[in-house]
C-alpha positions as CSV (number, residue, x, y, z in Angstrom):
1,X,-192.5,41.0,-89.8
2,X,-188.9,42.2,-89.3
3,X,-187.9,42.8,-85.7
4,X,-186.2,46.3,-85.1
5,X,-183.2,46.2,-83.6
6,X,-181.7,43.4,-86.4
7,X,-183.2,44.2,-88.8
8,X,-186.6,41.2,-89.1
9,X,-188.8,42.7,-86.9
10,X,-213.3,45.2,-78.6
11,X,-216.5,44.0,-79.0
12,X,-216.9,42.2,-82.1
13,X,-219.7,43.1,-84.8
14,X,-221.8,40.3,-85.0
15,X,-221.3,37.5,-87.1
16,X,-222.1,37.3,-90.4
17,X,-223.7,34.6,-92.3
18,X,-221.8,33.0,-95.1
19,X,-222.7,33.9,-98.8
20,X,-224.9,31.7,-100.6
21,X,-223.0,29.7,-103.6
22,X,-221.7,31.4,-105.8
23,X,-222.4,30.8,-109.8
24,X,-219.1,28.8,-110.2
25,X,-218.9,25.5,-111.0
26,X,-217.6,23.1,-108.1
27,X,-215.9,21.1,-110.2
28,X,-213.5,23.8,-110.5
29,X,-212.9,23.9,-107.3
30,X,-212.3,20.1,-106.7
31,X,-210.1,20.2,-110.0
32,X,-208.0,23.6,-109.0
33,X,-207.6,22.5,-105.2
34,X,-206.3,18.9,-106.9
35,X,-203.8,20.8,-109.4
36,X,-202.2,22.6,-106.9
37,X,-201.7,19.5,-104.5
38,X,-200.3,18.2,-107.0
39,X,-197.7,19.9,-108.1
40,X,-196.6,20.5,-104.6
41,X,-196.5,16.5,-104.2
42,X,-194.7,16.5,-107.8
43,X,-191.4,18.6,-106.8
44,X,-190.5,15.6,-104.4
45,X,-189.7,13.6,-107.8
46,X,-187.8,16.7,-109.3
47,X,-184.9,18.4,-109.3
48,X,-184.0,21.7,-110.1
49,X,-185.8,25.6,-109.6
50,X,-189.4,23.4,-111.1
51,X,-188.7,21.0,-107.8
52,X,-187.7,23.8,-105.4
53,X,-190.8,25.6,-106.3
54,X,-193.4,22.6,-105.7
55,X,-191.8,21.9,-102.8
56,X,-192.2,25.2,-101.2
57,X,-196.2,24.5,-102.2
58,X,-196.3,21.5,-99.5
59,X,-195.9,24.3,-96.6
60,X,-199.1,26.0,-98.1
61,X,-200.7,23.7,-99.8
62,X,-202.4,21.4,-97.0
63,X,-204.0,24.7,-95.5
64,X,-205.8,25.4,-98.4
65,X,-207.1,21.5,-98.9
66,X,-208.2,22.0,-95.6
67,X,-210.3,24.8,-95.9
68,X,-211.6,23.8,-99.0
69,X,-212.8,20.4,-97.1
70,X,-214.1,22.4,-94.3
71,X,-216.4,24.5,-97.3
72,X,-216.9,21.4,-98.6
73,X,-218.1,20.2,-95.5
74,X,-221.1,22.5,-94.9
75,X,-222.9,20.1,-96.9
76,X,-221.3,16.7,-97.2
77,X,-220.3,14.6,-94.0
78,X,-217.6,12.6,-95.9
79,X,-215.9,16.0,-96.4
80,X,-216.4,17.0,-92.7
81,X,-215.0,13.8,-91.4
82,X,-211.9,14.5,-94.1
83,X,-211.4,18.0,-92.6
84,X,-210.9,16.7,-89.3
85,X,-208.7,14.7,-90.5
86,X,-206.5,17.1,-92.6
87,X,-207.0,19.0,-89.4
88,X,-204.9,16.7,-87.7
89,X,-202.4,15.5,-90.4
90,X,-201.5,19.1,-90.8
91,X,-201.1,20.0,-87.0
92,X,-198.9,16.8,-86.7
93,X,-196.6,18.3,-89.6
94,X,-196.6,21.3,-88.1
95,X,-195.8,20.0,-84.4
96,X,-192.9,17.3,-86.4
97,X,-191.5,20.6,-87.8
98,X,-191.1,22.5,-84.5
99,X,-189.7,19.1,-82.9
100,X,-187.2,18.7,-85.5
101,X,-186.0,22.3,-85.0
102,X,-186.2,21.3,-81.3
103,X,-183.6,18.5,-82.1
104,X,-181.7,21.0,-83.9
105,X,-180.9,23.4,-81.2
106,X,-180.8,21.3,-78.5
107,X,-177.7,19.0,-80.3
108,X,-176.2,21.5,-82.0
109,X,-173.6,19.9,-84.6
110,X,-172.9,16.7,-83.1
111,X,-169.8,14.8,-84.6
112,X,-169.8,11.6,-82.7
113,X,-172.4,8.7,-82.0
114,X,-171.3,8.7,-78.5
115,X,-171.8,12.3,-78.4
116,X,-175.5,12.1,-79.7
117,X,-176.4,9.5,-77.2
118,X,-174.8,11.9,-74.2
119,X,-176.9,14.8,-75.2
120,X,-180.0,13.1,-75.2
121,X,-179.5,12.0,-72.0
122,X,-178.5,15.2,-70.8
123,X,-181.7,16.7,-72.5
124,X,-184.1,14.1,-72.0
125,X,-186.1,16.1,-69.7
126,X,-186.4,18.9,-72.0
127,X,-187.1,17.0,-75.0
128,X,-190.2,15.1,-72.9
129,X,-191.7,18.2,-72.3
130,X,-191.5,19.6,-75.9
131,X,-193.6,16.0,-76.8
132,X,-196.0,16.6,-74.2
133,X,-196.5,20.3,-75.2
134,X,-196.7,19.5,-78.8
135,X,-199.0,16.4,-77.9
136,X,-201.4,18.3,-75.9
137,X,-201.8,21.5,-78.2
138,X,-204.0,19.3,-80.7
139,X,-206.0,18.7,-78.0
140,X,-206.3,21.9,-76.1
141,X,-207.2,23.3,-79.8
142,X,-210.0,20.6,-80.2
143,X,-211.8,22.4,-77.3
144,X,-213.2,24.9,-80.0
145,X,-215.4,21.8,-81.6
146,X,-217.2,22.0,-78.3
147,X,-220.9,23.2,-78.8
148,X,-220.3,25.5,-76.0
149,X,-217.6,26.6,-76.4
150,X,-217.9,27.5,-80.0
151,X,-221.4,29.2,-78.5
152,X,-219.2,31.5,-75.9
153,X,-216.5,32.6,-78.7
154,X,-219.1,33.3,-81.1
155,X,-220.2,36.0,-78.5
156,X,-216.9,37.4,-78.5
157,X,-215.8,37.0,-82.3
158,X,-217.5,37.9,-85.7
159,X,-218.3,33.7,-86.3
160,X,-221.3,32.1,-86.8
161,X,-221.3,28.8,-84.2
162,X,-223.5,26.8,-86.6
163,X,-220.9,27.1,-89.2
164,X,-218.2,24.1,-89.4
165,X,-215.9,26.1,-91.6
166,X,-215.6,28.6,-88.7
167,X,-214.5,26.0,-85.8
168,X,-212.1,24.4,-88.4
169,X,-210.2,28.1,-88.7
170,X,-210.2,28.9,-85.3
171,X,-209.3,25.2,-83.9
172,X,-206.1,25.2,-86.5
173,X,-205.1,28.5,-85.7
174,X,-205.0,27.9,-81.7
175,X,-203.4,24.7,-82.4
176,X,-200.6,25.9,-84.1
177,X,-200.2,29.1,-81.8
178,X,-199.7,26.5,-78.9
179,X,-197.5,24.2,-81.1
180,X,-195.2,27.3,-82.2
181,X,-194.6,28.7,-78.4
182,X,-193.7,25.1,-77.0
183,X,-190.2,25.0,-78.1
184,X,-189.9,28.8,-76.5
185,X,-191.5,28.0,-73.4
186,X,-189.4,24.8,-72.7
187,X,-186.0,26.0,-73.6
188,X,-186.3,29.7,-73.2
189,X,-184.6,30.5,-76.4
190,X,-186.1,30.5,-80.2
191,X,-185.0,27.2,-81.6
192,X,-183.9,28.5,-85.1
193,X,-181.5,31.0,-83.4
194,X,-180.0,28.4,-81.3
195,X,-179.8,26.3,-84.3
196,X,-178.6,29.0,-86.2
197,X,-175.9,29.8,-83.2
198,X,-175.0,26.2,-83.3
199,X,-174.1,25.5,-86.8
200,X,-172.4,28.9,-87.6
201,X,-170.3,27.8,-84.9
202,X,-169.3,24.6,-86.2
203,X,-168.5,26.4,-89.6
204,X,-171.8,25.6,-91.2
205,X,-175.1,26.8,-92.3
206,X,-178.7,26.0,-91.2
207,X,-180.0,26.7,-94.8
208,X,-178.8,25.0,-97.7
209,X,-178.1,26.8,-100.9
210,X,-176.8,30.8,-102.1
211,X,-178.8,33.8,-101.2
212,X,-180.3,34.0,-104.3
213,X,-182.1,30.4,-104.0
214,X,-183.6,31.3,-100.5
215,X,-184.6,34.8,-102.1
216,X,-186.4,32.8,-104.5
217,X,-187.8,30.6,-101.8
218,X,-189.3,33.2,-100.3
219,X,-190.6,34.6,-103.5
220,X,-192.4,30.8,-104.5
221,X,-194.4,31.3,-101.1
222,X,-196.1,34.3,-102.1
223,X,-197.0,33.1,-105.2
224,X,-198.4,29.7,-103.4
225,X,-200.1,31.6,-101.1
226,X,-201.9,34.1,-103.3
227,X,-203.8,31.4,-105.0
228,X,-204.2,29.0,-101.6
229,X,-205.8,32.4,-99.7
230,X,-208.4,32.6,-102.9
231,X,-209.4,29.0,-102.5
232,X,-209.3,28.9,-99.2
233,X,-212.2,31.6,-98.7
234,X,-214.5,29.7,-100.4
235,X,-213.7,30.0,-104.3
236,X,-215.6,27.6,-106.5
237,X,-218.0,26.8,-103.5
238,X,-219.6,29.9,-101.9
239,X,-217.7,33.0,-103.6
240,X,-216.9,33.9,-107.3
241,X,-213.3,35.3,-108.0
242,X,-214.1,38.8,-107.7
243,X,-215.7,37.9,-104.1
244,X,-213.4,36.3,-103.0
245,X,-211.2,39.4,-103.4
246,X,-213.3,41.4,-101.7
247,X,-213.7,38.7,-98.5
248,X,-209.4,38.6,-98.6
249,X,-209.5,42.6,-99.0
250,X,-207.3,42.5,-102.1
251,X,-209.1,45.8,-103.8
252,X,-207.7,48.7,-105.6
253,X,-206.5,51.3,-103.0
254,X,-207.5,54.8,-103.6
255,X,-204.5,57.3,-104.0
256,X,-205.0,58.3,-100.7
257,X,-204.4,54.8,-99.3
258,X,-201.3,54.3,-100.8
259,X,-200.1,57.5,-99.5
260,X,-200.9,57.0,-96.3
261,X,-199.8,53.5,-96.4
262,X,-196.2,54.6,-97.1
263,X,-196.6,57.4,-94.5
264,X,-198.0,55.1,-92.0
265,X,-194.9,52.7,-92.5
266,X,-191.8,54.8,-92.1
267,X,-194.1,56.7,-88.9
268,X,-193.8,52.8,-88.0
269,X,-189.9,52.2,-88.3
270,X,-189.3,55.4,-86.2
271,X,-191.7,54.1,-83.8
272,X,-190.2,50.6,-83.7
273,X,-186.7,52.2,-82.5
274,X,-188.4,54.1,-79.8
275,X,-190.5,50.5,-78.9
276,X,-187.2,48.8,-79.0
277,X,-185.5,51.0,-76.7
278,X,-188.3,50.8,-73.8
279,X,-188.6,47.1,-74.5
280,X,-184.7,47.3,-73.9
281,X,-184.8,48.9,-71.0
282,X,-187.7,46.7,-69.4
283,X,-185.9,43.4,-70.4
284,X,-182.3,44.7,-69.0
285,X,-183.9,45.9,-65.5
286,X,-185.5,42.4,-65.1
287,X,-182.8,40.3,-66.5
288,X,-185.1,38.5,-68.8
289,X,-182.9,36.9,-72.3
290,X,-183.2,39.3,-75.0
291,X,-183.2,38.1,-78.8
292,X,-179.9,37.2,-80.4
293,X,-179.2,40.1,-82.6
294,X,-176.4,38.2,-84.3
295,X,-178.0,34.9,-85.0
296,X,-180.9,36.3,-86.5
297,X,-178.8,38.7,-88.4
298,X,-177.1,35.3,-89.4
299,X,-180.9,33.7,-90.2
300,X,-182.2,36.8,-92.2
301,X,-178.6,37.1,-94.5
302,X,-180.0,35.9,-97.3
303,X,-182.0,39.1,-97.4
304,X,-179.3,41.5,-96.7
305,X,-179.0,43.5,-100.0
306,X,-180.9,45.8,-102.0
307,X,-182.7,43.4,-104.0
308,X,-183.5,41.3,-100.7
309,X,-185.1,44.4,-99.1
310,X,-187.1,44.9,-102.0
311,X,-188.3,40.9,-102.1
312,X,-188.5,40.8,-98.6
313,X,-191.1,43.6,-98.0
314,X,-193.2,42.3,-101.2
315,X,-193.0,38.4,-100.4
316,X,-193.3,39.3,-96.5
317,X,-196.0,42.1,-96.7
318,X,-198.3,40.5,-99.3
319,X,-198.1,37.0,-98.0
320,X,-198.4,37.4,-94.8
321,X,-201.0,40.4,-94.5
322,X,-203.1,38.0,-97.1
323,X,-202.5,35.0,-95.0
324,X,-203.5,36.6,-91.6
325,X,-205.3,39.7,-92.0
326,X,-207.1,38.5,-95.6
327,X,-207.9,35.5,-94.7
328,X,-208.1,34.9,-90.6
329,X,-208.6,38.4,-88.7
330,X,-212.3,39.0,-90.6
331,X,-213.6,35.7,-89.1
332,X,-211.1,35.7,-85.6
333,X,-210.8,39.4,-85.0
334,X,-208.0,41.5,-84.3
335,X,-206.7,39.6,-81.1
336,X,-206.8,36.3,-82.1
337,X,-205.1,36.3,-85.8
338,X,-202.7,38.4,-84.3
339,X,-201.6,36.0,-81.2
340,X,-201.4,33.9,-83.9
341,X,-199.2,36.3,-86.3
342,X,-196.5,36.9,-83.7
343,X,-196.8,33.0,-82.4
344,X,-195.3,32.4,-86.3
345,X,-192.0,34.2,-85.2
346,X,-191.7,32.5,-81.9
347,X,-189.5,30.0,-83.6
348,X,-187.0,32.7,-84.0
349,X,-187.2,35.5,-81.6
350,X,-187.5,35.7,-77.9
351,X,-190.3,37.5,-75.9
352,X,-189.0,41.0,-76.3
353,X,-189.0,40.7,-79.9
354,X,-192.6,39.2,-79.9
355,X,-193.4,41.9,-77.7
356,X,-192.6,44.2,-80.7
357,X,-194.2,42.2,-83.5
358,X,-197.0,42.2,-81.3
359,X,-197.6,45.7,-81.3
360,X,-196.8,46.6,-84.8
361,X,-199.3,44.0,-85.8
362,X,-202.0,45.2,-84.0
363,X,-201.4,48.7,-86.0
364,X,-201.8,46.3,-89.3
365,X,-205.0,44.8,-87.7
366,X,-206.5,48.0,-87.6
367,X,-205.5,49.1,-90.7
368,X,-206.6,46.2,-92.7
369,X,-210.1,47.4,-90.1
370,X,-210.4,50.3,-91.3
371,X,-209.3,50.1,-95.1
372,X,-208.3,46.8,-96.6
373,X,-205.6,43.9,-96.8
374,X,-203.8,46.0,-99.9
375,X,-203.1,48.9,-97.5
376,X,-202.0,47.0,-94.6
377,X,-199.4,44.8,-96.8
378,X,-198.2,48.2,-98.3
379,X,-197.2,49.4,-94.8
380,X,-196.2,45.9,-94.0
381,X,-193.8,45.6,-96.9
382,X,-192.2,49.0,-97.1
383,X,-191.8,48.5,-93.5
384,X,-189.8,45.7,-93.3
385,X,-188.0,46.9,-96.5
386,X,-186.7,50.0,-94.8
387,X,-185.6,48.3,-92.0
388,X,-183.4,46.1,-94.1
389,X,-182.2,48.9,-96.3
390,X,-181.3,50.8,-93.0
391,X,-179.5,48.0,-91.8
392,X,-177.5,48.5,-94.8
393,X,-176.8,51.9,-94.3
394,X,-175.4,51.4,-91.2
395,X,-173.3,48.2,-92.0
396,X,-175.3,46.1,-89.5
């Protein structure tokens, strides 16, 4: 999702039961899940675009294993007692990650030992509470394992409480919507920014490598993710290929969908200026801090051409409309897989531009509601897309 202004932007039905098997062999499953795992692990050892690619697999990769094991573990306890534990491993990742950016943008570009050991101390109290947030949000996000609890949400969300594939999906997604809004809370800027901010500063760059190589970066995700999503709805366990489609809403659109898609999407990047501007005005009369527009602009570079527009909106609006709205929002609802959409960006926009991302992906939730996942990631992509290529325009 691209934020506006630089240029990056119910009662539920009741749940439904889970398919029976499908007529696929498990053993493709196991043997698929395996392959991809290990190519991911395999680009550690390489160099090179082969290595770059598998190594972009290790940020998808482990969601997929998990949801397999959670499939897996409908039926087998060893694979339930496994899940929990991917369930964990991945969450501590994820909460080492947000640290690490933590670090990042509370030292800035530090030249000296001395200088290090001063702004730790400085910081100290900051850098406790990050650890207790991100310690705590595994543990707040257990809560969902609770019979009851599961019992409650399953009133309120389209999930079956009996099902442990279910309480995996929603207890991973709530822990990493807390772990992702920590770092926000406690330092009341987006860490990548202020990373971002710090290193341009000091004459350097928080990415490593050209343009191109992050363009390509971003393109390796969506091809990752296309095949995780598929596995991790249940292919090779409880839905054939062409199922499994259908359960991520990846079906042909009808003429009219496209259409409207497109329509829907520059309606959207009107809209967004008009959302900005009231946001604007909200944030200035209460003196709240306002994204940097110039550190993200700074962040997003790599995607400021014509070609990046065009990768952007297809990597962005495929990936993450398969990711969220394919995979999550049918089983979590609107709300829920869209807290946990706009928690993704919190590592690199403030509240007003959450605000926004907020919004817009509701409208996606609702498309992908009423028609399917391929319409909502055509207004997703060409959204984001024309907001890039109209940051062009006007030499942003």
């Amino acid at each position: 999702m691209i934020y506006p202004t630089n240029p990056w932007p119910p009662v539920a039905p009741a749940p439904a039961p889970l398919p029976t098997p499908a007529p696929v062999k498990r053993g493709l499953l196991g043997g698929g899940a395996l392959a991809l795992l290990a190519l991911a692990l395999t680009g550690r050892l390489l160099g090179g675009e082969l290595g770059t690619f598998m190594v972009v697999g290790i940020t998808v990769v482990p969601f997929m294993v998990l949801a397999v094991l959670a499939y897996l573990g409908l039926d087998r306890p060893w694979a339930k007692v496994l899940a929990i534990l991917g369930w964990l491993v991945t969450a501590g990742g994820y909460a080492l990650g947000a640290l690490a950016l933590s670090l990042s943008a509370i030292m800035g570009v530090v030249q000296e030992r001395g200088q290090l050991l001063q702004l730790l101390g400085t910081h100290a109290g900051q850098l406790a509470l990050i650890g207790l947030g991100l310690f705590l949000a595994p543990l707040i996000g257990a809560l969902g394992f609770v019979p009851g609890v599961r019992r409650a949400l399953s009133r309120r969300l389209p999930l079956d409480p009996n099902s442990f594939v279910h309480p995996i999906a929603r207890v991973t997604v709530v822990t990493m919507i807390l772990i992702s809004v920590v770092p926000l809370v406690v330092l009341a800027a987006p860490p990548a920014l202020t990373a971002v901010s710090n290193a341009t500063g000091a004459g350097k760059s928080l990415t490593s490598g050209d343009n191109g190589s992050t363009l390509r970066s971003q393109f390796y995700t969506l091809v990752w993710t296309l095949p995780c999503a598929i596995f991790a709805v249940g292919y090779g366990i409880r839905r054939n290929g062409r199922d499994a489609l259908t359960r991520l809403g990846l079906v042909r659109p009808s003429g009219r969908q496209v259409l409207a898609g497109l329509g829907l999407a520059v309606a959207a990047v009107f809209a967004a200026q008009g959302l900005d501007w009231a946001i604007t005005q909200v944030w200035a009369a209460t003196g709240w801090p306002r994204t940097d527009g110039e550190a993200v602009n700074k962040l997003l570079a790599f995607a400021f051409s014509w070609q990046g527009a065009i990768i952007l909106g297809v990597t962005a609006g495929v990936g993450e409309e398969v990711a969220v709205r394919g995979v999550l929002q049918p089983r979590l609802g609107i709300l829920l897989s869209n807290v946990f959409f706009t928690s993704l960006h919190a590592l690199q926009y403030n509240w007003d531009a959450l605000l926004s991302v907020f919004l817009l992906g509701l409208v996606l939730g609702v498309i992908r509601q009423r028609t399917n996942t391929t319409t909502s990631a055509i207004v997703h992509g060409t959204y984001d897309a024309l907001l890039v290529l109209l940051a062009l325009l006007s030499g942003t």
